[in-house]
C-alpha positions as CSV (number, residue, x, y, z in Angstrom):
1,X,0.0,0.0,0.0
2,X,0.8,3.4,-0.3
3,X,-0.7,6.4,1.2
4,X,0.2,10.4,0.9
5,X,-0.8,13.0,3.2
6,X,-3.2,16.0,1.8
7,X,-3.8,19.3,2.9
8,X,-7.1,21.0,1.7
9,X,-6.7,24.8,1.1
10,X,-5.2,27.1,3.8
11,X,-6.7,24.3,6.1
12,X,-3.9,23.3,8.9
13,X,-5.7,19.6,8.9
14,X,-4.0,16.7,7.0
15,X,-5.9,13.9,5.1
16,X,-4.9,10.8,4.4
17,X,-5.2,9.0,1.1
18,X,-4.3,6.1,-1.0
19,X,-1.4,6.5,-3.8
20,X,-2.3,3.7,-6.8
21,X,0.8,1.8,-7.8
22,X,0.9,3.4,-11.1
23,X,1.0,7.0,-9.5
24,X,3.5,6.3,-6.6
25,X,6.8,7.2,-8.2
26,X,5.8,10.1,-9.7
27,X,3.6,11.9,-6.5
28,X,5.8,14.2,-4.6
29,X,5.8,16.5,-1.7
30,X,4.4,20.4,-2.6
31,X,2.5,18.6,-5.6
32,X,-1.4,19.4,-6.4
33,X,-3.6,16.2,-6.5
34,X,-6.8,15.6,-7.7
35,X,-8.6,13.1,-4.7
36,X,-11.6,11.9,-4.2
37,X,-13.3,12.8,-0.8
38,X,-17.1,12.3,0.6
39,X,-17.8,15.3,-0.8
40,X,-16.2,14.5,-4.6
41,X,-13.3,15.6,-6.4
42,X,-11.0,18.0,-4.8
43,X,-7.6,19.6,-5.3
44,X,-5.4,18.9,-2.6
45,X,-1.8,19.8,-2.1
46,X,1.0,17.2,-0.8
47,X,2.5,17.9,2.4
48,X,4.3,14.7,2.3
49,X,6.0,12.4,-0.2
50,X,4.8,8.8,-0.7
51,X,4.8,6.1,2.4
52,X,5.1,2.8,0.9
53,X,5.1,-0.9,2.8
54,X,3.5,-2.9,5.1
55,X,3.9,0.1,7.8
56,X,1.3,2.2,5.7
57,X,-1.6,1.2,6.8
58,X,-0.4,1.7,10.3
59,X,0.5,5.1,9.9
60,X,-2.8,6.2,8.1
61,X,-4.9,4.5,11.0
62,X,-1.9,6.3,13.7
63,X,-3.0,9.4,12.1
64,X,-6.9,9.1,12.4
65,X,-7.6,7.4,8.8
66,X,-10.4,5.5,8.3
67,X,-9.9,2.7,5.9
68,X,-10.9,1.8,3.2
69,X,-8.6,5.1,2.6
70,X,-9.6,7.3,-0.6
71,X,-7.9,7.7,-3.7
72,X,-5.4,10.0,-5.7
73,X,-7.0,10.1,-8.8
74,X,-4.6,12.1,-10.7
75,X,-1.8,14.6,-10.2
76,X,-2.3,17.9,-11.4
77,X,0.7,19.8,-13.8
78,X,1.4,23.1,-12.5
79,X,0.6,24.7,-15.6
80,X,-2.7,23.6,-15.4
81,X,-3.0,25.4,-11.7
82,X,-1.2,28.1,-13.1
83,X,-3.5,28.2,-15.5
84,X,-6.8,27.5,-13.6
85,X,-5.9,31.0,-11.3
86,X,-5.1,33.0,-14.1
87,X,-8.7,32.3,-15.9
88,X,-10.1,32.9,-12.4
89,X,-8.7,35.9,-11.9
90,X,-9.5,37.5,-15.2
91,X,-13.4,36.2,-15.0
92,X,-13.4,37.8,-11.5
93,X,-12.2,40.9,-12.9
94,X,-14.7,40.9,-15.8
95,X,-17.2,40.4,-13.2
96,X,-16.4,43.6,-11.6
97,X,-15.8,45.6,-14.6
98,X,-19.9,44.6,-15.9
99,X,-21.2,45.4,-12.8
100,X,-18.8,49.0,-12.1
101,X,-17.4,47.7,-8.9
102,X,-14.2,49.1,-9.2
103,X,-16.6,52.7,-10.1
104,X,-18.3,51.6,-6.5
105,X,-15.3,51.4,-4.7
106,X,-13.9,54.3,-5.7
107,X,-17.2,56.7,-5.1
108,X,-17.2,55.1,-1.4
109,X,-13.6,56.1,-0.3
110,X,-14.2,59.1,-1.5
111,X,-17.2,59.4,0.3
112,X,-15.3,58.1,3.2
113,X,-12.5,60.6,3.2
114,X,-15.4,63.4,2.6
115,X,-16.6,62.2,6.3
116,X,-13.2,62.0,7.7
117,X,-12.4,65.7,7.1
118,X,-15.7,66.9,8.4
C-alpha cells in the first residue's frame, strides 16, 4: 500500500489517502492532486512524499484514517493550476468591470475621506 498526506486549502488539517501503484513514483511533496473525498473531487496539495510498505496502513490509522482510505485520482501539472488561477482571476475581474465595482469602490472612499475631514 501506499498512502500520501493531503492538505485541503489554507486548512492546517491533514488527510490521508491512497497513492495507486501506477501513481506512486511520480507523486511528490508540494504537488497538487486531484482526490476523491465524501464530498467528490477535490484539489489537494501534498505535504508529504509517498509512504510505501506494510507500515502504511499503520500510519494512516496512527493518524486518524479510516480505511478503506480514498484515492489520488490524478496529479495535477502546475501549468494547469497556473492556469486554472489566471482564468479565475481574469473572470473575476470581468465580473467587476460589468457590474462597475471598481466605479463603486472608488465613489465610497471618496465618500469616506469626505466624512473624515468633516
Amino acid at each position: 500500500m501506499n498512502i500520501v498526506f493531503v492538505k485541503h486549502g489554507k486548512k492546517n488539517k491533514r488527510y490521508v489517502f491512497e497513492v495507486p501503484d501506477f501513481l506512486a513514483s511520480r507523486v511528490k511533496k508540494d504537488m497538487e492532486l486531484l482526490v476523491e473525498t465524501k464530498k467528490g473531487l477535490q484539489i489537494g496539495t501534498a505535504v508529504s512524499g509517498v509512504i510505501s510498505g506494510d507500515g502504511a496502513l499503520d500510519v494512516a490509522r496512527e493518524n486518524g484514517a479510516r480505511v478503506p482510505l480514498a484515492p489520488v485520482v490524478s496529479i495535477i501539472p502546475r501549468e494547469v493550476v497556473r492556469h486554472v488561477q489566471e482564468q479565475m482571476l481574469a473572470d473575476i475581474d470581468a465580473m467587476v468591470r460589468a457590474h462597475d465595482l471598481y466605479g463603486a469602490i472608488e465613489s465610497c472612499m471618496h465618500c469616506c475621506e469626505l466624512e473624515a475631514k468633516a
